[in-house]
C-alpha positions as CSV (number, residue, x, y, z in Angstrom):
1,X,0.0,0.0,0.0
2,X,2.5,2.4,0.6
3,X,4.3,1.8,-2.9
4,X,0.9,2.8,-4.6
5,X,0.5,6.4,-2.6
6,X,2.9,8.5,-5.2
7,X,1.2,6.8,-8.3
8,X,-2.7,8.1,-6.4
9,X,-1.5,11.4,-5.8
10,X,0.2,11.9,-9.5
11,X,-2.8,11.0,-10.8
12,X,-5.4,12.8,-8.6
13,X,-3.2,16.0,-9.3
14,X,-3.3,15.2,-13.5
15,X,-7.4,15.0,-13.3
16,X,-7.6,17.9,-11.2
17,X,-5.0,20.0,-13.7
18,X,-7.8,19.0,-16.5
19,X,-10.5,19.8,-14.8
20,X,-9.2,23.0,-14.1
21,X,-8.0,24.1,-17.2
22,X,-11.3,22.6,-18.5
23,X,-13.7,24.9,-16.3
24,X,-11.0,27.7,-17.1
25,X,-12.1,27.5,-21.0
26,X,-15.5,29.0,-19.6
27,X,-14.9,31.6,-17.5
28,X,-12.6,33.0,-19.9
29,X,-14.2,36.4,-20.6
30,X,-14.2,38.4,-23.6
31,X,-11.0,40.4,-24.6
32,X,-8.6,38.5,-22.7
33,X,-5.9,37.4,-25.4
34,X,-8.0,34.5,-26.7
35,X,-8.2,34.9,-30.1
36,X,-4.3,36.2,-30.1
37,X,-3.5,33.1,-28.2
38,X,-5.6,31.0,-31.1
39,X,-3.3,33.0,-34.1
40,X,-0.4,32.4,-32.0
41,X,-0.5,28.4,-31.9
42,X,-1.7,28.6,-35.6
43,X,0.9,30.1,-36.8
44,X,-0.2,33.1,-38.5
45,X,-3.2,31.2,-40.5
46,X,-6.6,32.3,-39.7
47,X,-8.8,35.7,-40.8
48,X,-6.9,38.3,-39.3
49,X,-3.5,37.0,-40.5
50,X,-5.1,36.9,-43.7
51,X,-6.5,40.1,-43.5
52,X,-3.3,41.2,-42.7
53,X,-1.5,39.5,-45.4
54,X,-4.1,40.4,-48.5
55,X,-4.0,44.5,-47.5
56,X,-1.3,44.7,-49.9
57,X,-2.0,42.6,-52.5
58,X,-3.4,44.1,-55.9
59,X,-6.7,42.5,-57.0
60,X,-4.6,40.3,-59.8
61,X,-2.7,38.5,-57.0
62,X,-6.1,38.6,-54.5
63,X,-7.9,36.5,-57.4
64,X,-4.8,34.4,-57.9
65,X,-4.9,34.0,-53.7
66,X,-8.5,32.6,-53.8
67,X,-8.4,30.8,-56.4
68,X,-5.6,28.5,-55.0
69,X,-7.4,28.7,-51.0
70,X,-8.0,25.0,-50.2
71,X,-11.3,25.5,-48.4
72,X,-14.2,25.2,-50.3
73,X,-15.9,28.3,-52.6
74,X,-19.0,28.4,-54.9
75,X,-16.8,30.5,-56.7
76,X,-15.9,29.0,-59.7
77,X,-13.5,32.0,-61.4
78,X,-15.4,32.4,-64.5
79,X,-16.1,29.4,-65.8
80,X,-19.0,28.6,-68.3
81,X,-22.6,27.5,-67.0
82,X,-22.2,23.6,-67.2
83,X,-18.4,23.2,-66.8
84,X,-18.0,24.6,-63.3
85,X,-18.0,20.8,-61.7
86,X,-18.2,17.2,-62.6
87,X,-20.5,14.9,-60.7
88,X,-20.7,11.2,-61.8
89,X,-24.2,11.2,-60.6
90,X,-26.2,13.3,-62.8
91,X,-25.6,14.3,-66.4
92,X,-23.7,16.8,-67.1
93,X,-25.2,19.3,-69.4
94,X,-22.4,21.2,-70.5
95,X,-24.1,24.3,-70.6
96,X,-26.7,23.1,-73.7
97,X,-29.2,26.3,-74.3
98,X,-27.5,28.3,-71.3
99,X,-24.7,29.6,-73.2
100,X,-23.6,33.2,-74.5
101,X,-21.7,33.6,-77.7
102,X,-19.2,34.7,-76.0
103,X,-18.8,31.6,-73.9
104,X,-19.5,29.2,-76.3
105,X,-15.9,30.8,-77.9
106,X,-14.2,29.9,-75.2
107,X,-15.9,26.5,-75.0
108,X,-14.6,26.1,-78.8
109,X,-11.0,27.6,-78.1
110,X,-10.4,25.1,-75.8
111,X,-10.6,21.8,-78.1
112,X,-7.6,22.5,-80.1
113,X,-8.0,20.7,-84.0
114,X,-5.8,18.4,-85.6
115,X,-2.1,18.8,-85.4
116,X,-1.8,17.1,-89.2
117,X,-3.3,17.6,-92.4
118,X,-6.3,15.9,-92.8
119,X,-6.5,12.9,-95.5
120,X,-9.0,14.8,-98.2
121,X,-11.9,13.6,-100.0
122,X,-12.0,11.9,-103.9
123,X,-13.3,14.7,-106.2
124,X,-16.6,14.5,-107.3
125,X,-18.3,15.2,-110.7
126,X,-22.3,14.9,-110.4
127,X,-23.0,12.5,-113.6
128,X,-26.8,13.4,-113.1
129,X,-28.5,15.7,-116.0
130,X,-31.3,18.1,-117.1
131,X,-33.4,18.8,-114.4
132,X,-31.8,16.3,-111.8
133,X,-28.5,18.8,-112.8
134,X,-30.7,22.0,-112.0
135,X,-31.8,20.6,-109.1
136,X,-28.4,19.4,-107.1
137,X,-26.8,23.0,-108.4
138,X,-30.1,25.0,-106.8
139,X,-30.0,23.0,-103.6
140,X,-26.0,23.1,-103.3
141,X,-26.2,27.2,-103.8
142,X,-29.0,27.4,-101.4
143,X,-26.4,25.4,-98.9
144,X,-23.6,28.0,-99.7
145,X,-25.9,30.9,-99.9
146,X,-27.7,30.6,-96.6
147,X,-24.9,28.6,-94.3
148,X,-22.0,30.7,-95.4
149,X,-22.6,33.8,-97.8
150,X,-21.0,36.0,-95.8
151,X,-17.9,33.8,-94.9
152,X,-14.7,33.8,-96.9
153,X,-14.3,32.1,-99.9
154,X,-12.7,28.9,-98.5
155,X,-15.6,28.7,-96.4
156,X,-17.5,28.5,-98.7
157,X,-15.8,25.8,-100.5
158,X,-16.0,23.8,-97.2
159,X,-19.4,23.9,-97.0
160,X,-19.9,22.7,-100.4
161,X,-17.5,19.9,-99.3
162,X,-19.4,19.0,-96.5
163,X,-22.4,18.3,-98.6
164,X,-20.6,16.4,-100.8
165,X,-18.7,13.9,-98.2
166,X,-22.2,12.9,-96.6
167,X,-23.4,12.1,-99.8
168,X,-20.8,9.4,-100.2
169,X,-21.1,8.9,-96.6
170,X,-23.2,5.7,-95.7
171,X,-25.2,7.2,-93.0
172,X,-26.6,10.1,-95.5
173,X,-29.0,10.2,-98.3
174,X,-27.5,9.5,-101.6
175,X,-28.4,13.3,-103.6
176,X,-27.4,16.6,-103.2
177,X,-30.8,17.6,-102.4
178,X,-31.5,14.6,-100.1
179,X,-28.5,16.2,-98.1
180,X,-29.5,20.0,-97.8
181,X,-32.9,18.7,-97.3
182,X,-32.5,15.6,-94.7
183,X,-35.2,16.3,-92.1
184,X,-37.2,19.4,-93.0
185,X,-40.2,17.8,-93.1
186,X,-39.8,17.6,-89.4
187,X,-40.4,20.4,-87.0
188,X,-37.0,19.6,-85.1
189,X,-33.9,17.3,-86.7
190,X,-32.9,19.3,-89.8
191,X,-29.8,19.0,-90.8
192,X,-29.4,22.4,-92.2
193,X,-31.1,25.0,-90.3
194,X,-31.8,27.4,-93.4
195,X,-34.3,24.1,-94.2
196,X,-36.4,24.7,-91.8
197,X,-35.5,27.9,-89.7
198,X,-37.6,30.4,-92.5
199,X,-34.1,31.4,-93.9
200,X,-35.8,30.6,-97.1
201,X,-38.8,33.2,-97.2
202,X,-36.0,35.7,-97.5
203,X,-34.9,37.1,-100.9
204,X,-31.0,36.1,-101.6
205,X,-29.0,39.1,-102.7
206,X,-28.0,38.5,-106.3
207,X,-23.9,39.5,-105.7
208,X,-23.9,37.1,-103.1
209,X,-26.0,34.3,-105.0
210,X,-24.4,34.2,-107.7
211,X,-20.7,33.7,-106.0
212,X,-22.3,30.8,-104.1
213,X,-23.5,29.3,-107.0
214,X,-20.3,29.3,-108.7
215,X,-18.8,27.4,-105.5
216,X,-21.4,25.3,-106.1
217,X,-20.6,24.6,-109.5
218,X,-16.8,24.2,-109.1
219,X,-17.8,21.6,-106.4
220,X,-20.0,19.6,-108.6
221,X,-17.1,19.5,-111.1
222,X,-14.7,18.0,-108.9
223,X,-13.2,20.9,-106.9
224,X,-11.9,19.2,-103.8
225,X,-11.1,21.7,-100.7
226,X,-8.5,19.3,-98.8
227,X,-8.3,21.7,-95.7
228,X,-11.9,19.9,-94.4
229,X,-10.7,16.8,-95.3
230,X,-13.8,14.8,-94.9
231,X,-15.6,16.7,-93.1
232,X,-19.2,15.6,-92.3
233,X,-20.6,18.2,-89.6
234,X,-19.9,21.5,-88.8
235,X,-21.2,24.6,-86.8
236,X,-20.5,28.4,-85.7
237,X,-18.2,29.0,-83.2
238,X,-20.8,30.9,-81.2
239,X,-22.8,28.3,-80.2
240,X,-21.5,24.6,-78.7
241,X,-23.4,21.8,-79.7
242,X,-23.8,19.3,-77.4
243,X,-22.6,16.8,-80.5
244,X,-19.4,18.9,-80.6
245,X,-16.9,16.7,-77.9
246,X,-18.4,13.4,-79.9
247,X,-16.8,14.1,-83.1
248,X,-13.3,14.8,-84.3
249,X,-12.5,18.3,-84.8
250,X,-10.5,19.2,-88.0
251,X,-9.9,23.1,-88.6
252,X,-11.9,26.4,-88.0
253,X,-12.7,28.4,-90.7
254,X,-14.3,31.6,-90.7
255,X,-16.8,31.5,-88.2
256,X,-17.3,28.2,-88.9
257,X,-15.9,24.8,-86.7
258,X,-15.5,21.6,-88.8
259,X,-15.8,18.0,-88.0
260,X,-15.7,14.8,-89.3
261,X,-16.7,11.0,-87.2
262,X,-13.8,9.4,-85.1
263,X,-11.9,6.0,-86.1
264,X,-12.5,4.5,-89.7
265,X,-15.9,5.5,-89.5
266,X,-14.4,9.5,-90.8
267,X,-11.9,8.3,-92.6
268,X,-11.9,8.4,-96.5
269,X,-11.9,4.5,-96.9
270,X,-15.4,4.4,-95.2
271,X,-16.9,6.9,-97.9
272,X,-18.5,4.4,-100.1
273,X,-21.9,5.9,-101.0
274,X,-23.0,5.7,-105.1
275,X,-24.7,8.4,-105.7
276,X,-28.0,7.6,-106.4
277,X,-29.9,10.9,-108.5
278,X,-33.4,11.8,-108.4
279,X,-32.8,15.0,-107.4
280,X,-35.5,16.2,-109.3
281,X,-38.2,13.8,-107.4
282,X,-38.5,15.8,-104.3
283,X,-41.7,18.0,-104.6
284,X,-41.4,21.9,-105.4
285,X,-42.3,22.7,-102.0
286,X,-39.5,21.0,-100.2
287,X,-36.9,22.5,-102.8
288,X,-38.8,25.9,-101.7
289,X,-38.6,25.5,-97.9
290,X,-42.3,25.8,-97.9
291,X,-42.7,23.3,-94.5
292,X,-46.1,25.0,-92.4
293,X,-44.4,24.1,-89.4
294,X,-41.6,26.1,-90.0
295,X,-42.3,29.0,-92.6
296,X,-45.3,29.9,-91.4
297,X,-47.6,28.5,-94.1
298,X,-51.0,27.2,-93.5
299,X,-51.1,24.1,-91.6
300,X,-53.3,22.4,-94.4
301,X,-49.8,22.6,-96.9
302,X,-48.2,19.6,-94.5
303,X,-51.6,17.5,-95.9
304,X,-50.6,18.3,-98.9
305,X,-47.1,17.6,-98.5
306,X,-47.5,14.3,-97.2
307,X,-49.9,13.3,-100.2
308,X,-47.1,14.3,-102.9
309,X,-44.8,12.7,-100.5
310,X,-46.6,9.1,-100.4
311,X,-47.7,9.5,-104.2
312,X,-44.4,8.8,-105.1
313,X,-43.3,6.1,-102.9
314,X,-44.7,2.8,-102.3
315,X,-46.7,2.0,-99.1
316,X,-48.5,-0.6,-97.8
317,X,-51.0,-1.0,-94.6
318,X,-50.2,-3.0,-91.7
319,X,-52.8,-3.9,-88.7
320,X,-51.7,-4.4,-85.2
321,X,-53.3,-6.1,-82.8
322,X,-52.5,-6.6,-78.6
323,X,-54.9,-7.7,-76.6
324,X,-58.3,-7.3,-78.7
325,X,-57.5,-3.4,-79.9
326,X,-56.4,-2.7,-83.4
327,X,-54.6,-0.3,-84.9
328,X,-53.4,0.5,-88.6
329,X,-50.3,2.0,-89.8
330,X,-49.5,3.2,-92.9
331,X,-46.0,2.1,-94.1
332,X,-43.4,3.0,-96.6
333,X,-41.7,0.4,-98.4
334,X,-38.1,1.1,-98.5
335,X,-36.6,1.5,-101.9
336,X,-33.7,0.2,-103.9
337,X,-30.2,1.1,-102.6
338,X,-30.2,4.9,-102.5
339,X,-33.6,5.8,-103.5
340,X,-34.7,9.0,-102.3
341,X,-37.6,8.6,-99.3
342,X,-39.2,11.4,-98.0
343,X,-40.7,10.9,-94.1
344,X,-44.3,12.0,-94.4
345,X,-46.4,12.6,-91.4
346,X,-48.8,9.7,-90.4
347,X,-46.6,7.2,-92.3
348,X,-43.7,5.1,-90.7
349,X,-40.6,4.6,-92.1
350,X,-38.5,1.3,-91.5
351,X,-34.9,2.1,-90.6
352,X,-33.8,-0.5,-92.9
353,X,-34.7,-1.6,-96.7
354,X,-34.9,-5.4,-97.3
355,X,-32.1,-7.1,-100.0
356,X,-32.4,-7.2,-103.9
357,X,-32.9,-10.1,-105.1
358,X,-28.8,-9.9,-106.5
359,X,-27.8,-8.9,-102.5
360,X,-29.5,-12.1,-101.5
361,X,-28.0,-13.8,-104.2
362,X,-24.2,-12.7,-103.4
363,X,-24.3,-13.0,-99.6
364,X,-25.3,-16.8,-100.3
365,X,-22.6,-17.3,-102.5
366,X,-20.1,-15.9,-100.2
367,X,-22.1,-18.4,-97.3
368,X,-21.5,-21.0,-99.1
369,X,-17.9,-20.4,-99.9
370,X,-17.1,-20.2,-95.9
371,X,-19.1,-23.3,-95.5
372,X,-16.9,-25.0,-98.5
373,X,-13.6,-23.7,-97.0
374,X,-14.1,-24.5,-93.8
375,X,-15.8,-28.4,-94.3
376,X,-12.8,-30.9,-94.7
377,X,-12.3,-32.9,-97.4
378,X,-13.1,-36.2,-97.1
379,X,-10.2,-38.7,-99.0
380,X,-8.5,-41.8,-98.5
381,X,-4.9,-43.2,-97.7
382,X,-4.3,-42.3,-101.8
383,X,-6.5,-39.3,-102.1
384,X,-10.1,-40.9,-103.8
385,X,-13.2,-40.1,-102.4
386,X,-14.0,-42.9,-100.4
387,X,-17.8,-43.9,-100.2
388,X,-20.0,-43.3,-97.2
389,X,-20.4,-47.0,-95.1
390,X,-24.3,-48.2,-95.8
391,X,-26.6,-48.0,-93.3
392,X,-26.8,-51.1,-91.0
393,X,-30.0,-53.2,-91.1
């Protein structure tokens, strides 16, 4: 027992120093050297000392102080709505429909574009005629005209050569005029805006029309711009697309950005599209830009437009039926490899076309010669056909 006295009173003394200081933390009043005790153990870092330590600073190296402060700020230094943070759980929106030209600028400055020349497109001479030839040079000028007018010549050119790549594209219509014109029967998903943005109701200035139309001209005749390369989208660089960071960007020209599809898909070997004609075939009104959703017609022309639409294609009616209610569709028959279709309200429109006869024919020979290259050969010790065994009884 005695042995353990020193070790009681060491520790009774220990509790009672805590407890002390403890209490001592609340009757501290105000004004008593706390807070310059606090900056004192903290070395310098608190409020005050920053106060203290900014007083000086001009606003260049306050902003640059900030910026680089660890705690954290809503502040986020001017950049554009949409790109302030990353969060893995929602979408990011990029700043879709929220953005000033101005930003949108900066938004395009920062994707720099291909360090190398791009590979360019075959040149291409339109072998159509007569009024299939009046018609791809119309609808080509109205591209130039009303998407680039204003923009330098080699602007120009690149919009022309745009057009032309997605008509050799696969994943385009196989005509000029299918092209310019891909979706403005639709009130949304033109291709071109001037389709179906009332661009057209507008009288072209005649200076300006006719040095569009000789773009489009050279184009058809084989001019190739090889600073696009194969180009297949583009867009001004005031506004950002949310398509923009999908696609491979190639040059700026003008005011305009150009792009064409990543891997082999953009590459020239993937531009494999005959071009198909029938310029001429698309009705007067859709050359015109005369869509009543869109150019403010009357709403009885899209009636109209879908009749001239489906009185040149082929349709046929097909009756569903789930769980004793019916319903009929009306349905376009897809055409021969790159016939012109137009979408007409009411009507659906398969995605895909079924074979020629000749397709089926060639992907059975090519079957076949798989299944004959890859069945072995069935010989004797001294290479003669031997005869299959008879059946047993």
């Amino acid at each position: 027992m005695p042995r353990l006295r020193p070790l009681a009173l060491a520790a009774l003394l220990i509790v009672g120093l805590i407890g002390a200081g403890c209490a001592g933390n609340f009757r501290v009043p105000a004004g008593t050297g706390r807070a310059e005790g606090l900056a004192a153990v903290a070395r310098g870092y608190g409020p005050a000392a920053f106060r203290r330590l900014t007083a000086d600073m001009s606003p260049s190296m306050l902003a640059l102080a900030r910026r680089n402060d660890g705690l954290p700020s809503k502040d986020y230094w001017g950049r554009v709505p949409g790109w302030e943070t990353y969060a893995l759980g929602r979408t990011p929106v990029l700043g879709v429909g929220l953005l000033t030209a101005e930003e949108a600028r900066l938004i395009n400055a920062l994707k720099a574009g291909a360090l190398e020349p791009p590979p360019p497109a075959r040149p291409f001479i339109l072998p159509a005629l007569g009024e299939d030839r009046a018609a791809a040079i119309r609808c080509m000028t109205q591209a130039v005209y009303y998407e680039a007018a204003t923009e330098p010549l080699e602007g120009r050119q690149a919009v022309a050569q745009t057009v032309l790549n997605r008509v050799r594209h696969p994943g385009y219509p196989k005509s000029v005029c299918g092209v310019v014109y891909q979706g403005s029967l639709r009130t949304t998903g033109c291709q071109f805006s001037f389709t179906c943005d009332g661009s057209l109701s507008r009288s072209p200035s005649p200076v300006l029309w006719a040095q569009a139309e000789q773009v489009a001209r050279q184009a058809l005749d084989g001019f190739v711009l090889r600073s696009v390369g194969t180009a297949t989208h583009y867009h001004a660089d005031y506004v950002a697309p949310y398509w923009a960071p999908t696609l491979f960007r190639i040059t700026q020209l003008g005011r305009h950005i150009f792009y064409r599809w990543t891997g082999p898909w953009g590459l020239p070997p993937a531009f494999t599209g005959r071009y198909a004609g029938g310029e001429a075939s698309l009705s007067q009104a859709v050359l015109e830009g005369l869509d009543a959703r869109t150019q403010g017609a009357q709403m009885a022309l899209i009636d109209d437009l879908s009749l001239r639409g489906l009185s040149t294609q082929a349709t046929r009616t097909v009756v569903l039926s789930l769980e004793g209610v019916s319903q009929t569709y009306t349905v376009i028959v897809p055409g021969v490899p790159g016939q012109e279709s137009l979408r007409a309200p009411g009507a659906l429109k398969p995605t895909r076309r079924a074979p020629t006869p000749e397709e089926v024919a060639e992907i059975n020979a090519r079957l076949k010669a798989l299944e004959d290259a890859q069945t072995p050969s069935r010989s004797g010790a001294q290479g003669v056909e031997q005869e299959p065994s008879p059946p047993s009884p």
